[in-house]
Every structure is written in structure tokens, then in C-alpha cells.
N, C-alpha and C positions, 0 to 999 in steps of 0.2 A: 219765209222764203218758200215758194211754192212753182209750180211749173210754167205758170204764167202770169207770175208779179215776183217784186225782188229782184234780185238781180241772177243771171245769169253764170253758173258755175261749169267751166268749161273742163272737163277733166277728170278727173279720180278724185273725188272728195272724199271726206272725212267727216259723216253727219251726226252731229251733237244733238238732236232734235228738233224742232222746225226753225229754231232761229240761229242755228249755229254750225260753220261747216268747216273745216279746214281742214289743209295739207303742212304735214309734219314728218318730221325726222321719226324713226321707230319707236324713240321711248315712250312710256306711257306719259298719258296726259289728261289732267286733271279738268275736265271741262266745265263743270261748274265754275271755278275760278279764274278761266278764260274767259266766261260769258260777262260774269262781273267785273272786270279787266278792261274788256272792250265797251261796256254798257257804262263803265264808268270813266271815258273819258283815255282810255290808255294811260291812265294816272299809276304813279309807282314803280317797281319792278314789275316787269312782265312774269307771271306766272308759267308760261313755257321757256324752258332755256336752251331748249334745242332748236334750230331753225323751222321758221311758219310762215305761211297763210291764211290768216282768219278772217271769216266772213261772218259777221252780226244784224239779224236785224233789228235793230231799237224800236220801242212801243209806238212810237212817232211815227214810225213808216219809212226812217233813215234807215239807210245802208252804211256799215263800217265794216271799214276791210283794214286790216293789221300787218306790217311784216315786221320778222324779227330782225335785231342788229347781225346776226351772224352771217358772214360771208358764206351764206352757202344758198338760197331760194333767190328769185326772182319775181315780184309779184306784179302781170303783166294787167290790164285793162283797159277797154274800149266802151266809148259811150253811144248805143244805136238806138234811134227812135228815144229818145232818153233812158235806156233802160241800159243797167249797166252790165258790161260781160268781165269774169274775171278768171283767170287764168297765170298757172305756174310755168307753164309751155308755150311758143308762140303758138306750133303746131297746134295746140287744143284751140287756141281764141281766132284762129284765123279760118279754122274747121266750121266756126260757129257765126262768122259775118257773113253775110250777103255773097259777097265776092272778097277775093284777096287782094288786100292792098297792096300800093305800090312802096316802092323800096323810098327811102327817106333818104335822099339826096346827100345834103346838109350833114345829117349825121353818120353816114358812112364817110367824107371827107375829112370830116373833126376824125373820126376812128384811125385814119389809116397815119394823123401824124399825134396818135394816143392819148387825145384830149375825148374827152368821155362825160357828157352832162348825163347823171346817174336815171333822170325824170325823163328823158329821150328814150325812144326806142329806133331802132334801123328801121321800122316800119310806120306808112303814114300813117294816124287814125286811131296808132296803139301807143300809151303810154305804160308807163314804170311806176308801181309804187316805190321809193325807194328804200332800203332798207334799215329798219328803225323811226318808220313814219305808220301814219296813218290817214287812212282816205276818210271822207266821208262824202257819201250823194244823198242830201235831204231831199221830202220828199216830193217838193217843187224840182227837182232833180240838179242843183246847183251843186258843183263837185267841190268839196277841198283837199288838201294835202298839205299836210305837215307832219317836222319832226316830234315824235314823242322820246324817243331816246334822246338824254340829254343829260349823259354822265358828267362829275362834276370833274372838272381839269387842274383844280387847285392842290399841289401836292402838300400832303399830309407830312411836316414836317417834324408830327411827335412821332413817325416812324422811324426808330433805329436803325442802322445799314444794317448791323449784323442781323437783326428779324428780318429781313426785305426778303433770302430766300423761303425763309418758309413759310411765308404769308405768300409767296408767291405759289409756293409748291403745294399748299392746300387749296390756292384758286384753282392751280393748272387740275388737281387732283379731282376737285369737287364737277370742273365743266368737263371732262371725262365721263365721269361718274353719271351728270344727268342727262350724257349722250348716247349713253347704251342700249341696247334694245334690254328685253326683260331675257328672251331666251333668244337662241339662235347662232348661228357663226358671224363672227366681226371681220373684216379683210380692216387693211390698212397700208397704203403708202409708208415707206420709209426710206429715207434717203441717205440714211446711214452720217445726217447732220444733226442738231441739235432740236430743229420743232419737230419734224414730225416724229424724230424716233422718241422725244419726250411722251410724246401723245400715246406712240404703239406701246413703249414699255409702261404707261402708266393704266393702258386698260389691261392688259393683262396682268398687270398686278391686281387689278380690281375683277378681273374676271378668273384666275387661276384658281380661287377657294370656293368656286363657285363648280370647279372641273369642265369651265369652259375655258376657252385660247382665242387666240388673236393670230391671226396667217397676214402676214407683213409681205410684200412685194415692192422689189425693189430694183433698178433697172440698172441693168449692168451691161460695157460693152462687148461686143462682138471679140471672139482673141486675136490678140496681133495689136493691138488699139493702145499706140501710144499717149503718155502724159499728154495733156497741152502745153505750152507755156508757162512758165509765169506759178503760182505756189495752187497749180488746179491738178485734181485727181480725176486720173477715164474713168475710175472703178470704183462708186460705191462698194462694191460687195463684200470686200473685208471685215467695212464696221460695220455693215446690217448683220454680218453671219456673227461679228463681236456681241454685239446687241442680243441677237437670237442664241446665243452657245451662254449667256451671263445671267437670263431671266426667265422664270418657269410660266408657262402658258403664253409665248411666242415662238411660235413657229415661221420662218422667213423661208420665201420663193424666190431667185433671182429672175429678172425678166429681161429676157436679151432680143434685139433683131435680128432672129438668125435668118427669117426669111427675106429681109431685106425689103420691107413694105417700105414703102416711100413716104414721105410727107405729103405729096399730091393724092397718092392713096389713103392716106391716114384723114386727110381735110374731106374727103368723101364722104368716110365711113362716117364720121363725126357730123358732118350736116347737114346727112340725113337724119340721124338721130336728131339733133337740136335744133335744126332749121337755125342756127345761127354759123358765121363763121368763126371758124378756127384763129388764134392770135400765137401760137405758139405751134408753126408746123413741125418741129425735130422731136419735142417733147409730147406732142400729140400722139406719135406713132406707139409709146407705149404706158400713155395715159388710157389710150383705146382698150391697149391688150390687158391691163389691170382691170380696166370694168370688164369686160369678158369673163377673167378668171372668177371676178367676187359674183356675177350672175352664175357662173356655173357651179360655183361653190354655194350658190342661193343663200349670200349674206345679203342682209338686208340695212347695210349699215357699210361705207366705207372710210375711216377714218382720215385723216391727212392733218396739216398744218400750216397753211397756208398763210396763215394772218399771223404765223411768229416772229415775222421781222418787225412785225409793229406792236405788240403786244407781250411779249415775250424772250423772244434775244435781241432787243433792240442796241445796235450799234452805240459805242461813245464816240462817232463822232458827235462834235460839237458841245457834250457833254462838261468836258475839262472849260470851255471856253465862255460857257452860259454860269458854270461857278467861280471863273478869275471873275469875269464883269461883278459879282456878286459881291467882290473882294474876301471867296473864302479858300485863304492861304490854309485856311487848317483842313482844308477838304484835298488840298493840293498836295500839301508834304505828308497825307494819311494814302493819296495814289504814288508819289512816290514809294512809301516805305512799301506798296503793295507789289508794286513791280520790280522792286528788289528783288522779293520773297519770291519770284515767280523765275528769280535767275539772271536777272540784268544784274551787271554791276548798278552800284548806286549815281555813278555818272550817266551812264546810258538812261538808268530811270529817270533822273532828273532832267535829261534832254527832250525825251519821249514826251513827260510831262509839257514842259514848256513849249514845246513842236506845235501841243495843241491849243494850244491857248493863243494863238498867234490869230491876226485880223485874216476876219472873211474871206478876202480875198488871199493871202497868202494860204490859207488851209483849199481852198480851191483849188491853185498850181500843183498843190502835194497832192491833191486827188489825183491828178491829172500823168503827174509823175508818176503813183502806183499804176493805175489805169497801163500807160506804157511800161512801166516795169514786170506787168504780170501778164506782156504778149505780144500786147496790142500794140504793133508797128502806126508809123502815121497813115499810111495807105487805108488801113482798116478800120482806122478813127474818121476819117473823111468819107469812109462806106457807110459808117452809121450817121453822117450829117446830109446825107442827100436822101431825105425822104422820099418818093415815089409818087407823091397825093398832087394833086390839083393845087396849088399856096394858093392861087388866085381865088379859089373856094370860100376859102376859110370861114368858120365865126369869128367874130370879132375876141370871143373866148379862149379858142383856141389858137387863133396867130399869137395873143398874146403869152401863151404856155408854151410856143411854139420856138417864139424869138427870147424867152427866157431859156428856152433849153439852150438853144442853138449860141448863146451867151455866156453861157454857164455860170451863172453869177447866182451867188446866193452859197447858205454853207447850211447844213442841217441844226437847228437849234430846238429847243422845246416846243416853239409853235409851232413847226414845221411838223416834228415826230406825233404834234396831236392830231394835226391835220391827216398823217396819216392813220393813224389809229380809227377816227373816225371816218374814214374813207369807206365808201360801200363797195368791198371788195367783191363783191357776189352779182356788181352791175350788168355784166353777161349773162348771167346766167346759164354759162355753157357748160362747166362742171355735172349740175344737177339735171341734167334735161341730156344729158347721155346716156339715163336709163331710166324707164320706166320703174325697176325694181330694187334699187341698190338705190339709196340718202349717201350723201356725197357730205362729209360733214368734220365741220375745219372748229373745235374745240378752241382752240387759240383766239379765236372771234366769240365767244358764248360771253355774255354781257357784263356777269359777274367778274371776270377775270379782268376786263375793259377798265373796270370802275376800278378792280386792286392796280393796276399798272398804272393807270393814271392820277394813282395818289400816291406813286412813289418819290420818295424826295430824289430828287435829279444825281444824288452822289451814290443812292444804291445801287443804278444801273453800274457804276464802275465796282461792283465788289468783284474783289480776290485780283484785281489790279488786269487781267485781260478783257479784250473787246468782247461787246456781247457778254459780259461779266457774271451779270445778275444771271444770265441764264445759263451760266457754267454750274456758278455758284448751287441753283434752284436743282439743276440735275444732280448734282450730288448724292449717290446714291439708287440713282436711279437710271443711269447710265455711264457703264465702265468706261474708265479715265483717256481710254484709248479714242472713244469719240466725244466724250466731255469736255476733253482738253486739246482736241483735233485744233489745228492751226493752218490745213486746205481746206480748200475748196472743192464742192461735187459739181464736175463737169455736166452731167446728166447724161448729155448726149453727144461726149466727144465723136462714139464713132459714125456718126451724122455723114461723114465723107462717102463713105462706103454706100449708105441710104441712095443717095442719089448718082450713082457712077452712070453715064449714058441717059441723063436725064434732060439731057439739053434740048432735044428734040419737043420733048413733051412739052415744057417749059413754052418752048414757042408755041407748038399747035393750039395751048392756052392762049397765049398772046393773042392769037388771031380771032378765037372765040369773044377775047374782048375789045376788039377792034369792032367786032361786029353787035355789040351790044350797047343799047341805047341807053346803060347809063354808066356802065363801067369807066367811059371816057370823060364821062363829067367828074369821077373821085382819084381816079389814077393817070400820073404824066407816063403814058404809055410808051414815048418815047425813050424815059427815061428808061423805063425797063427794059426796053427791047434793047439796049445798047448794054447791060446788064445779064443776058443771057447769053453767056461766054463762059470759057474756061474755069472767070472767077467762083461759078458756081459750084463747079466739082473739084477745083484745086484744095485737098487737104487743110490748106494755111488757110485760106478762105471762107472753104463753104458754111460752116457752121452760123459764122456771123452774113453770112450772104440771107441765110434763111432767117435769120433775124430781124432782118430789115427787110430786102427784097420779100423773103417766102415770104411776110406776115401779110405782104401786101397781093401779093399772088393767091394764098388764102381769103384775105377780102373780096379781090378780083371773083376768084373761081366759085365762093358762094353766088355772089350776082348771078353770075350766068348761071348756077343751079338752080338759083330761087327762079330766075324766068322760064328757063326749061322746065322744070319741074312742078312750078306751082303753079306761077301765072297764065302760062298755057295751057295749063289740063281742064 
């Protein structure tokens, strides 16, 4: 790979010598055994288990480009003159064409009703390696792609329940472990729930005898900021400061909006940084202000957890229901005796039990029923069923995800929970492309951990008889009982209301921005919205899920117009 042949390396690489270059998480990294990794096919385990971008050139005059399974990189590239450009940032690979392309229609409409083909980018001309594939451009210059990660999904049923957490706790242990930098300060999210604060208190066990720490950041609301509804808490900050006051080498920062940055201000800040938009405007605001602190703290490593609902504290629903069909009563009366012991009389257990085991569609209505028991009026359930997007648009892909949602049919079972697991949760790549100097990086997703969860027999998830089991169980030890055993929910961003008080105005002046923009009106029913910038947005009971639905699409909106201003214009 040389200055004018090869492929084109858009960005801050990382040069192994002339035939090797990549972008990686801080830990150190074996490059030899990358080279031979990539030279042989992406055959095996990958030799990196922190998230990458690797670029090869084969003796052949091929180009092979790698990314890891972990939800944390994005590996972006564009084919010009046949030569190929590759890039972690859109910003760096759009630096490096001709001209900036134009915005990709099609896939901004799939985005805004949350259908997401991982190989698409929002931009024409540029595609997606997707995460846990591999490219290659021979030297006729013919591209391909495919997966090389291809964990096996068959559970290992010589695994005992009572082993499942510590086979689990030496996965979660070990993908910690190979994410650390060698020296330095660590930041890390924690939410005062069950993954990420697994992750903060498990590197600071590993980093404590070392006399380094770990600086946790955690978002907390503004004072005055009532519960929500329903079994939800405003206030982490209890169990993160529980967390931090139980374990030596964490240190915890609450992180509050006292200035009262907006969401509209927060999707700014943010993409500019990533030339992407923003999907989460309430939670943006001090997603933002954590990377600030870990760049001023000049950590070079941000922890988080991300990928714990699929990997980790994976829910039972559906669980109890995929072992009646199995006909295993002895897995059934082994959850009863469990949820005895956790305090149910044995009638309630046995109810509980049987609850779940009921047909598809009847475990649907009891969704539907919490759903409404934990807040959610009708009005507010009918907020989240009128998307904002163009339906007329659609893929064919996405109506279909569209009209299954809006259906609600279907119940969480084993194929389901693979499919998430294997899901490229890092398809954005907005997290990592919010700084240049802080690795954004979600352990929960590192590959090895992948392959133990998914050779768990389906009864371990339910140890010690509550939801999210295996992962109560796995903490054990490593997180006081006060958040191991935690039975709320983290609002995040209850006091979201306050965020935007008087923000109506602005709300329109945008509207009008995208009225007057020539593509905004092909991805979003503008009308819809504009009938939507009301009261409902600052009403307390409302706004949080207003921003949910409406902002996420106002954040799509108001990139558009950024990217044209900003980019395509200059």
C-alpha cells in the first residue's frame, strides 16, 4: 500500500508496515497475527478482540479490509476510478472524493421508521463494511463482501445451569480485560443498571492492583424531577454512587443538565462531530457532555455496555415458553422452586410460571398490558404509532418491519434473541466518530463473550428465578445487591421536560428550514409534524416520548439541512 496504488486510507491509521494498516480500540495489538488473520482468509478467531479496521494487501495485488464484530467502529468505503478509499469517519472519506455526494434518499426514509440495512450508508457512492465481514477488491478491481464472523448458535447443553454464571463472569471478565489500554485513565458510562455498571466495576477490579481507576459518569436529573410512572426511576445516581462507595478503583461523576442544553443544541454539537445524525435527541445531551469530560480527562478509552441486552442480561421473556414446547416440565417446576426462594408464595410462582408459557399471541396482550401499566396512557401509545417518514417511500424491506411493528405480532423466542445478538449494533457509527481521541467501546459485544452466550442452554438464562437472571446471577459479587437485585428501571432522561421549556418556536423555525429543502420533504410527512409542534412537546406527561418519536425525526430532518448547508455548499 503505497501513495499511489492500493487503496486509499482516509484518516488516522495505524501502519503495521507497507502491507498493513488499521484503526483500533487502545489495547495493544499483535500485528503479526492480524496480518496472517487477514492474509489467511479471516479464517478462525480474530486475533484482535477489541473493535477494528484492518487493511491488507495480499501478494496478489488484492485488497482486504476487516471489521470487527463489536458494536463499536464503522468501516465506511467508496470505489473511485476503481481504486478503493476506506475510512472509519464519513467526514475523512467524503474529504478524500472529488465532490461530496449527495444524501441517499431511500435510506434516510427506511431510518426515520428504524429499519436499517447495516451494507447502506445515508450517503450515495459510499458504502458499509458491515461489522464482522470482510471486503475484498481483487486486483481486476471486483469488490466482495461477506460475513466472516459466524459464531455457532447451537446451545451447548453439557453446560450446567449452576456453571452458566461463572462461565459467564470469566467471558464478561476476560472482554474487559482485552479492552484496556496498557496505561492511561479509563472514563466509563454507568447507569447505575446491570451492563454497564458490570463492565465499569469489572475493569476497575482489573485495573485497581495495577493503581490505576476507572472515573464512571453517570447522568442524573436536574433537582425537583419527579419519578415517572409506572416501576421507572429519574435518578440513577443512588446506585452508581452504591457501585462507586462498594469497589476500590472506581471513582463516579454525576452528570446533570443544569445548563439546560436542548436536544436541538445537543444534535448540533454531535453532527458536527460525526457528520451523521443523531437517533436519540434527550439522551444525546449528555452523551455529548461525557465525551467532553473523558477528552479532558485525556482518557483514551470510554467504556459503556451497550450490547447487554443481547448478550448479557438477556430478558426471559419467551424463555419459559421455548422450554414447555420442548416438553421440559423439569426446567419448569426447577423455575418455580426458584421464584419461591426469591419471596413469592409458591402459588404466585406457579402462576408466574405458567403466565409465560401461554401462546404468542396471548404473551403479546401481557406486553401490551405492562406497557400500559408502567405509564403509558392510550394517547401516548398512538404518539408512538404515527411515524413522521414518507410510508409511500418505503423499501420493500422496511414497510415489511414496518407493518410487523405497527401489528405487533410476534413474541421474543431463541431465533429472535440470535438475531439480535448478531445484529451490527455499531451500523451508525455515531458513538465512535464523536471523537477523534476517546475509543467508544461496548465489551458486551467483544466476540468471545458472543460465542459463551450463545452456547448457553436456554434454562440458564433463567437462574436464581428473576428476569435477566443469568445476569444477576453473573454479577454476583461484583455488584452490591442494591443494584444486582434492582427491580426499576433507569429513566435516563426523565428531566427531559425542563430541556426543552419555550422550545416551540425553534421547533417550527426548523420546520420551515425543511420545507425549504429539497430533500427533507421526500423522507419526512412534514405535515405530520407541523401539526405536532404544540403543547404536546413541552407538556411534562408528554415531552420525553414526543422526543422519541417526533425529535428522532427532527434530528434526521435537521442533519439534512446541515449536511446541505454545511457541506454540499461550501
Amino acid at each position: 500500500m503505497t501513495p499511489t496504488t492500493g487503496p486509499v486510507l482516509c484518516g488516522d491509521w495505524r501502519r503495521y508496515g507497507p502491507d498493513l494498516a488499521a484503526v483500533h480500540g487502545p489495547a495493544p495489538v499483535h500485528a503479526a497475527a492480524l496480518r496472517r488473520w487477514l492474509l489467511g482468509g479471516c479464517a478462525g478467531p480474530t486475533p484482535v478482540r477489541q473493535g477494528f479496521v484492518a487493511v491488507a494487501a495480499r501478494p496478489d495485488g488484492a485488497t482486504v479490509v476487516a471489521t470487527s464484530p463489536r458494536w463499536e467502529q464503522s468501516g465506511l468505503y467508496a470505489v473511485v476510478d476503481g481504486r478503493l478509499h476506506v475510512a472509519l469517519h464519513p467526514r475523512d472519506l467524503i474529504r478524500s472524493l472529488p465532490r461530496p455526494p449527495a444524501l441517499n434518499v431511500a435510506k434516510l426514509v427506511d431510518l426515520a421508521v428504524h429499519h436499517d440495512d447495516p451494507a447502506v450508508t445515508i450517503f450515495e457512492g459510499i458504502a458499509r463494511v458491515p461489522n464482522g465481514h470482510v471486503l475484498v477488491q481483487e486486483p481486476g478491481g471486483t469488490v466482495t463482501v461477506r460475513r466472516w464472523f459466524e459464531p455457532d448458535v447451537d446451545e451447548d447443553r453439557s453446560i450446567r445451569v449452576r456453571e452458566a454464571p461463572r462461565l459467564l463472569r470469566g467471558a464478561v471478565r476476560d472482554a474487559v480485560r482485552v479492552s484496556l489500554p496498557g496505561a492511561g485513565q479509563v472514563t466509563a458510562t454507568m447507569s447505575g443498571g446491570l451492563d454497564s455498571s458490570t463492565v465499569a466495576a469489572t475493569a476497575a477490579g482489573l485495573l485497581a492492583p495495577e493503581g490505576r481507576s476507572v472515573q464512571a459518569f453517570t447522568h442524573v436529573p436536574i433537582p425537583g424531577t419527579d419519578d415517572p410512572p409506572g416501576a421507572w426511576d429519574a435518578d440513577d445516581g443512588p446506585y452508581a454512587e452504591a457501585i462507586a462507595r462498594s469497589i476500590d478503583g472506581l471513582s463516579w461523576s454525576p452528570v446533570a443538565n443544569t445548563t439546560l442544553t436542548t436536544p436541538l443544541e445537543a444534535d448540533r454539537w454531535a453532527m458536527e462531530r460525526t457528520w451523521q445524525p443523531a437517533f436519540n435527541p434527550l439522551n444525546q445531551v449528555w452523551f455529548n457532555e461525557i465525551v467532553r469530560r473523558s477528552e479532558t480527562l485525556r482518557s483514551p478509552l470510554l467504556l459503556t455496555g451497550g450490547a447487554g441486552n443481547a448478550t448479557f442480561s438477556r430478558s426471559s421473556d419467551g424463555v419459559l415458553r421455548t422450554l414447555a414446547r420442548r416438553g421440559r416440565v423439569d426446567a419448569l417446576l426447577r423455575q418455580v422452586a426458584l421464584r419461591h426462594g426469591t419471596g413469592l408464595s409458591w402459588g404466585r410462582a406457579a402462576r408466574s410460571v405458567v403466565r409465560e408459557t401461554l401462546p404468542a399471541r396471548v404473551l403479546a396482550a401481557r406486553r401490551e398490558q405492562r406497557m400500559r401499566r408502567s405509564g403509558l396512557r392510550p394517547e401516548w401509545i398512538a404518539m408512538l404509532e404515527s411515524l413522521p417518514a414518507r410510508l409511500d417511500r418505503l423499501s420493500d424491506a422496511a414497510r415489511a418491519d414496518y407493518e410487523r411493528a405497527q401489528a405487533g405480532l410476534g413474541t421474543p423466542d431463541r431465533a429472535a434473541w440470535i438475531d439480535f445478538v448478531r445484529l451490527d449494533g455499531a451500523r451508525f457509527g455515531l458513538s465512535q466518530d464523536m471523537s477523534d481521541s476517546v475509543w467508544w467501546s461496548d465489551p458486551l459485544s467483544d466476540p468471545e463473550l458472543v460465542a459463551t452466550a450463545l452456547r448457553m442452554p436456554e434454562e440458564a438464562w433463567l437462574a436464581g428465578g428473576r428476569d435477566r437472571g443469568l445476569a444477576r446471577e453473573t454479577a454476583l459479587g461484583v455488584l452490591p445487591d442494591v443494584v444486582r437485585l434492582r427491580r426499576t428501571w433507569g429513566a435516563q432522561s426523565a428531566d427531559g421536560p425542563a430541556w426543552v421549556v419555550g422550545q416551540v418556536p425553534a421547533y417550527q423555525e426548523l420546520l420551515e428550514r425543511f420545507r425549504a429543502s429539497p430533500v427533507v420533504p421526500e423522507i419526512l410527512d412534514l405535515e405530520l409534524l407541523a401539526s405536532v409542534v404544540s403543547p404536546l412537546l413541552t407538556d411534562p406527561d408528554t415531552a420525553v416520548l414526543w422526543q422519541d418519536v417526533y425529535g428522532r425525526a427532527f434530528s434526521l430532518g435537521h442533519f439534512v439541512v446541515w449536511y446541505e448547508d454545511e457541506v454540499l455548499s461550501r
